[in-house]
MIVEXNU-489488 format. One line per 10 residues: their letters; for each residue x, y, z of C-alpha. Coordinates in steps of 0.2 Angstrom, whole numbers. Layout:
REM residues N
A> X:Y:Z  ...
This chain:
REM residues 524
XXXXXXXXXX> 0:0:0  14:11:6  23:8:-13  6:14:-24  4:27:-12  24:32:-17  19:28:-36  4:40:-35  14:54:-26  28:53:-40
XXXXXXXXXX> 17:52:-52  9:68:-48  25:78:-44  21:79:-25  33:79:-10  35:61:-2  22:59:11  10:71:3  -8:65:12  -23:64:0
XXXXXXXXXX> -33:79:-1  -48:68:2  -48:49:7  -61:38:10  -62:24:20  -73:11:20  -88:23:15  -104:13:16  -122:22:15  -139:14:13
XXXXXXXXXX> -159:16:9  -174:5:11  -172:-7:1  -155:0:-9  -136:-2:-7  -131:13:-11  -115:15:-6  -103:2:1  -88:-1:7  -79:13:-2
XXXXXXXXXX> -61:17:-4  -56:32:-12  -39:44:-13  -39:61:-22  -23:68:-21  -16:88:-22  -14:92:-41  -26:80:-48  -42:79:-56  -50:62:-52
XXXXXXXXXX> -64:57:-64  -79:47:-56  -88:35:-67  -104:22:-66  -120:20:-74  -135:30:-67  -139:24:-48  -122:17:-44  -117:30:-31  -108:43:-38
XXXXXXXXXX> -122:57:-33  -124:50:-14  -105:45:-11  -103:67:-15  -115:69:-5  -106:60:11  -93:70:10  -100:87:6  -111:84:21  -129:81:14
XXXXXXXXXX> -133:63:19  -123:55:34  -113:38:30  -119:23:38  -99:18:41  -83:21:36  -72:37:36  -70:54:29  -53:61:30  -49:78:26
XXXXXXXXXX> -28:83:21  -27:68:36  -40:73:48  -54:63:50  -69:74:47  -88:71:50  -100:87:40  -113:89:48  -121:100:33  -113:107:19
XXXXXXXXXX> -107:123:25  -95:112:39  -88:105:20  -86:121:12  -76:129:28  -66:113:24  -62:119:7  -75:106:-2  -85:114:-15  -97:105:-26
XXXXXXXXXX> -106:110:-39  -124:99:-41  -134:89:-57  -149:99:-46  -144:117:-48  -145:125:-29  -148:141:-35  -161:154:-28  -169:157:-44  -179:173:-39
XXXXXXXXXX> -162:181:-37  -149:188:-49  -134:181:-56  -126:191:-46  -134:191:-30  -133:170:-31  -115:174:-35  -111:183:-17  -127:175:-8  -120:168:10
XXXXXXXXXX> -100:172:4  -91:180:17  -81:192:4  -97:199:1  -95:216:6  -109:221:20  -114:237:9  -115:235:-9  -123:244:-24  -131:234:-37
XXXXXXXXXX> -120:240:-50  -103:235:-39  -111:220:-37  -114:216:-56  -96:224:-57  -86:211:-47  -99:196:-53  -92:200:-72  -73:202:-65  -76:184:-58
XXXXXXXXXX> -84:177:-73  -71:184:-86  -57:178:-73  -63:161:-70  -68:159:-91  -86:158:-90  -100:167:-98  -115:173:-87  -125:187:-87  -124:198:-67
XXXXXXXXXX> -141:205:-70  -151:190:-75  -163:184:-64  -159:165:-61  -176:159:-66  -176:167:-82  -158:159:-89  -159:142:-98  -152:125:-90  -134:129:-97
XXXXXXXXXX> -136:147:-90  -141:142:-75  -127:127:-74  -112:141:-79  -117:149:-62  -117:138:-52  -99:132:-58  -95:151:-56  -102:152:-39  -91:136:-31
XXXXXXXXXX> -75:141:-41  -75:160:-33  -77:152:-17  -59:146:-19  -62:128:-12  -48:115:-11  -56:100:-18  -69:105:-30  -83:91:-37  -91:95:-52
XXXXXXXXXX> -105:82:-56  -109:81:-75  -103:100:-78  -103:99:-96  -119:94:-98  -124:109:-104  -108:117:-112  -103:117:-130  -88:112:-135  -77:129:-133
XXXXXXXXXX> -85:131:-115  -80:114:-109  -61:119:-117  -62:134:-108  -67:124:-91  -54:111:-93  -44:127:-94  -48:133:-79  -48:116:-68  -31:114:-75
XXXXXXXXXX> -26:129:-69  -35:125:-52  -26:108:-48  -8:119:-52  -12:127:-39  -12:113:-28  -31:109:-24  -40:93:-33  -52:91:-44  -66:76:-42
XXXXXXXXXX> -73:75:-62  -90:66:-62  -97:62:-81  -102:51:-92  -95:59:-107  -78:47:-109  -69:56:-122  -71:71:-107  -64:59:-95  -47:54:-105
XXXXXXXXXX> -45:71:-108  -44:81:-93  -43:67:-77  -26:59:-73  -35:43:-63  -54:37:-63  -62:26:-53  -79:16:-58  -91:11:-45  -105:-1:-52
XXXXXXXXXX> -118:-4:-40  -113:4:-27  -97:-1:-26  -78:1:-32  -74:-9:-47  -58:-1:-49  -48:15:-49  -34:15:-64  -24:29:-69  -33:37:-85
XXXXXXXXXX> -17:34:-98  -18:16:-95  -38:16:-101  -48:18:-117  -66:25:-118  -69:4:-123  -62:-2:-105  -70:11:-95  -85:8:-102  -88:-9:-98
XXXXXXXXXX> -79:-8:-84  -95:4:-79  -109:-9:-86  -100:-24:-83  -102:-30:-102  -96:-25:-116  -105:-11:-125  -111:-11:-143  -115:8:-151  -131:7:-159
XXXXXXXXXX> -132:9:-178  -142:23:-183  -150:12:-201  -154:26:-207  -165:28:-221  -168:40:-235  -173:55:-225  -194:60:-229  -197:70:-242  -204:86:-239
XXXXXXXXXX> -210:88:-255  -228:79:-248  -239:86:-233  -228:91:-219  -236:83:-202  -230:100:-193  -229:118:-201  -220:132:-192  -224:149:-200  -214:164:-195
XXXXXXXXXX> -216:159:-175  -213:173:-166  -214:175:-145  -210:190:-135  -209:188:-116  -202:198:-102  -187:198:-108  -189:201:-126  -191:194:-142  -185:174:-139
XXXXXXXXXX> -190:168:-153  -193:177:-173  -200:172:-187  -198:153:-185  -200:145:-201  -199:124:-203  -208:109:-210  -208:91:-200  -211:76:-210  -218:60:-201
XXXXXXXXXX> -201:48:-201  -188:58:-199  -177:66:-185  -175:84:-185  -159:87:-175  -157:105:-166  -140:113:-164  -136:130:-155  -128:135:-138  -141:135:-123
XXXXXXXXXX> -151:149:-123  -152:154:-141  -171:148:-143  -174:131:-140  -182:130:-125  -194:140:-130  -197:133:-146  -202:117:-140  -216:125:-129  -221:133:-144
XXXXXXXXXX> -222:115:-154  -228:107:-135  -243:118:-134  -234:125:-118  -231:144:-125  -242:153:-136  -233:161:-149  -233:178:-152  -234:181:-169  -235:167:-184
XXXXXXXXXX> -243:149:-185  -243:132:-179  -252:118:-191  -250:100:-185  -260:88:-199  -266:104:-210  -275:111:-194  -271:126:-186  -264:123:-168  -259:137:-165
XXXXXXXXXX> -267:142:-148  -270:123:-143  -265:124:-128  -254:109:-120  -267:95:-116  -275:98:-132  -255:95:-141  -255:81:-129  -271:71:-131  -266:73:-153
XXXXXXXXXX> -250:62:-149  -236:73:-146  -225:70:-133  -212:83:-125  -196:78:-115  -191:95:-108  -176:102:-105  -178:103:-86  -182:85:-80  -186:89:-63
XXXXXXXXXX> -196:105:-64  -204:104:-82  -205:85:-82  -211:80:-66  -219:86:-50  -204:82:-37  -215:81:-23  -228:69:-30  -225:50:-30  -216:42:-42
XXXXXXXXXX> -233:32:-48  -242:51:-50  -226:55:-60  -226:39:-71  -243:38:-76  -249:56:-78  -252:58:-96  -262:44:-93  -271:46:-80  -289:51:-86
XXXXXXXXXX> -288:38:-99  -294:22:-101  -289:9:-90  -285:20:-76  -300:27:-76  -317:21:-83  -333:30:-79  -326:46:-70  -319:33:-59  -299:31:-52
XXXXXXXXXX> -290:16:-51  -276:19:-40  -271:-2:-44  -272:4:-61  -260:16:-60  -248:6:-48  -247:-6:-62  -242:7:-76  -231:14:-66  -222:-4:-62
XXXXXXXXXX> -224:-7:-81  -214:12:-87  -199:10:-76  -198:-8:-78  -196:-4:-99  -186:11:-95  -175:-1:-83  -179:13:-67  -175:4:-51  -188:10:-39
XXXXXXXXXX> -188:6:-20  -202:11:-16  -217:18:-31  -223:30:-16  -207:40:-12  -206:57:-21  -199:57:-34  -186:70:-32  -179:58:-23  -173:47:-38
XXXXXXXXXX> -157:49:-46  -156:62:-62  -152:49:-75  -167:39:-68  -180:55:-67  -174:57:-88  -177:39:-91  -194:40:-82  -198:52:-91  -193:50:-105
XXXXXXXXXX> -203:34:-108  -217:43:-101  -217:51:-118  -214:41:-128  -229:31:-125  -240:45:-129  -229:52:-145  -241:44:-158  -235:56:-172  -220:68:-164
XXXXXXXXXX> -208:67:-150  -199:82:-145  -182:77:-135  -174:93:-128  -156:88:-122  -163:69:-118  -146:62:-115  -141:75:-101  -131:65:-87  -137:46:-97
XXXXXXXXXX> -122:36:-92  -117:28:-112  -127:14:-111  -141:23:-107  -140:34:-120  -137:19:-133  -155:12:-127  -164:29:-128  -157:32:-147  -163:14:-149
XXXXXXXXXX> -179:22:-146  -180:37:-154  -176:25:-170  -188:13:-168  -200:28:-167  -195:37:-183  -195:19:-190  -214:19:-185  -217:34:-192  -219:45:-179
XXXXXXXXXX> -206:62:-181  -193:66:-166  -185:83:-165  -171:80:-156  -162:96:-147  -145:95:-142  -127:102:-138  -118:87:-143  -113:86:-162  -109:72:-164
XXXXXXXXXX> -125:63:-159  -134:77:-170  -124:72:-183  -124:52:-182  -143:51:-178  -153:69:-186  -158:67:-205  -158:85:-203  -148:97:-191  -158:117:-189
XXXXXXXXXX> -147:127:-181  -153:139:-168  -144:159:-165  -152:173:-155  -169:165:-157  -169:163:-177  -163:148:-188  -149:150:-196  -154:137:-208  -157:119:-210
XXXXXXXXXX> -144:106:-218  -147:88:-223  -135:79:-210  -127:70:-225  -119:87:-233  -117:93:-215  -100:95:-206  -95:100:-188  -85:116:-195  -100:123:-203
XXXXXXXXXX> -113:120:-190  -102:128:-177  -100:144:-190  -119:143:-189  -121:142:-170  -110:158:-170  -122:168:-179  -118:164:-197  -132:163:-209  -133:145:-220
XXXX> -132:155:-236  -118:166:-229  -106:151:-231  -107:150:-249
């Protein structure tokens, strides 16, 4: 033990005897029913970003939580720079220097950017302007490499807004271990560059980095060891050059993974009846114009891919096509027949099913059970109820049936369900939706914090739904899954398409040109 220990401590550059930053001992924590933890053993020493690994509900979320203080380990030992610790709450942890930044953002969303910035930071000046406020929030953000707007209120800000500060938040605070879960969920490419940057720069300093994703490529880049928990337990920790993206993933599922092929057919032509018409959609808010004069057919069959940096459009744009938002300006037709002022049940009960961006908020009622969750498209429906009357049975067995086919593991169907894990809540719903998707799904980010076997099996579905005929618009951040399974790829900017590419004359180059602002026809 004494040997690797040496090995690791070389490895990294550090003084013989250099004690971990965090060490973990034994770790074990456990639910009704669920081994959540157990047994844990884990270093993370000065200078290094450690990347955490497992499919969704192996642990990852609760072990972080054990040592920033949120849940309380059933045994085992948190030790600290050598000193055993027990957190009593999350600010014992961040006075140790442990910051983490969350899959659940912990923002106050009535609040500005810059007020959640300073809220509860003791280098918060007592008396402050507003302005000086904005003023030092921007001064951090250009510092630290990250994007964010000071007078924003929280609430207002997509999901990759919103995750940008809280990554800001944590790394102003200066921490010595910092534990990012799935940060670049919501990045694009350049901001998860200019983030790497920064962690970079962080463990140089001497503090340490815990990396949780399930983006591999990520992992090989930026971590110098991993360790993959399946179950609840360690399978193994390996030091990252001595992995490929093929080894750590099936050391995270236990079985070797095969991608799914896309089989893709000759994308619909467009030429016949479009099942969805958008005609010059436009929608002002509070904040302005968010989205102008939106213009796109939707053919059954196909999958219309999405591209754009977060908060260019796209969440708006699928409550337009959900019935959720009622656009300003312009026209919504879904089989020939305006639809325009719908409404949501209405888009709902014509088969068209919306996984939103925000699993947890948008998607689901936290504080209701799992079975309300699970069956409450369905609920008024045929066989939950007949004859105005409920069938509670009905509904447990629907419920049972949708995680079983979405492979949720569920404790207990009456606990909120807040309480399961992110991947799981998107699995939830997502199958939700896909049941009631008869002609269109609309998939905003679906792969957001999907460990890559659960991605694999959802693209399975999205296939086998265009395959039926039934047309998926498929927003995302990621590229290359627009590209490997869209027939087309729109690309979002300010609230307006830059223009709309057959994936099979697209490249990377161009769409990212296009993200930036650069119209189609500019580019020839």
């Amino acid at each position: 033990m004494a040997r690797q220990t040496a090995s690791i401590q070389q490895r990294l550059g550090l003084t013989p005897g250099t004690p971990p930053i965090l060490a973990l001992k034994g770790v074990s924590k456990y639910f009704p029913g669920v081994i959540a933890n157990e047994d844990v053993d884990i270093d993370v020493y000065p200078g290094e970003i450690h990347a955490l690994l497992g499919e969704n509900g192996a642990g990852k979320s609760t072990l972080m939580n054990i040592v920033t203080g949120i849940y309380k380990m059933d045994a085992g030992e948190v030790i600290i720079e050598g000193h055993a610790r027990d957190f009593s709450s999350p600010t014992d942890a961040i006075d140790a220097g442990i910051g983490m930044v969350h899959q659940h953002f912990k923002l106050v969303r009535a609040f500005t950017v810059a007020e959640n910035i300073h809220l509860g930071w003791p280098q918060t000046p007592k008396c402050i302007s507003k302005r000086h406020l904005e003023s030092r929030t921007h001064a951090l953000a250009q510092n630290l490499g990250l994007a964010v707007k000071p007078e924003a209120i929280v609430a207002n800000l997509s999901t990759g807004e919103q995750q940008r500060v809280e990554i800001l938040r944590v790394l102003a605070r200066d921490a010595k271990l910092l534990i990012l879960d799935e940060p670049t969920a919501v990045l694009t490419p350049k901001e998860a560059r200019e983030l790497f940057a920064a962690l970079r720069a962080f463990v140089a300093r001497g503090n340490a980095v815990i990396f949780i994703s399930h983006k591999l490529d990520e992992v090989m880049e930026v971590s110098n060891r991993v360790t993959v928990l399946r179950g609840g337990k360690k399978v193994a920790t390996e030091w990252t050059d001595t992995c490929t993206e093929n080894s750590l993933a099936q050391l995270m599922v236990g079985r070797e993974i095969v991608l799914t092929e896309t089989q893709k057919k000759t994308a619909p032509s467009i030429k016949t009846a479009p099942i969805l018409n958008l005609s010059d959609i436009s929608l002002t808010t509070d904040q302005g114009t968010v989205l102008n004069n939106i213009s796109f057919d939707l053919a059954a069959g196909e999958i219309l891919g999405i591209a754009g940096i977060a908060g260019n459009g796209q969440r708006e744009l699928t409550y337009v096509m959900s019935g959720l938002s009622t656009p300003s300006s312009g026209m919504l037709t879904l089989d020939g027949k305006d639809v325009t002022k719908a409404g949501a049940r209405t888009m709902a009960q014509t088969g068209i099913g919306h996984i939103p961006e925000d699993r947890l908020h948008s998607g689901m009622a936290p504080t209701l059970s799992i079975t309300d969750n699970a069956v409450l498209r369905e609920y008024a429906q045929p066989p939950l109820t007949r004859k105005g009357w409920f069938s509670p049975k009905g509904a447990a067995n629907l419920a049972r049936e949708i995680a079983r086919v979405a492979d949720v593991m569920v404790p207990d169907f009456n606990m909120p369900a807040r309480n399961l894990s992110g991947g799981n809540q998107q699995r939830l719903v997502a199958r939700r939706e896909m049941r009631i998707a008869e002609k269109i799904l609309i998939a905003a980010y679906p792969s957001r914090g999907l460990d890559v076997g659960a991605i694999n099996t959802m693209m399975r579905y999205f296939i086998e739904l265009r395959d039926q005929g039934v047309a998926v618009v498929l927003i995302s951040e990621e590229l290359e899954e627009l590209m490997n399974f869209s027939d087309r790829i729109a690309v979002m900017f300010h609230g307006e398409i830059m223009g709309i590419i057959p994936t099979k004359d697209a490249d990377v180059e161009q769409i990212g040109l296009m993200m930036g602002g650069t119209r189609q026809e500019d580019l020839t």
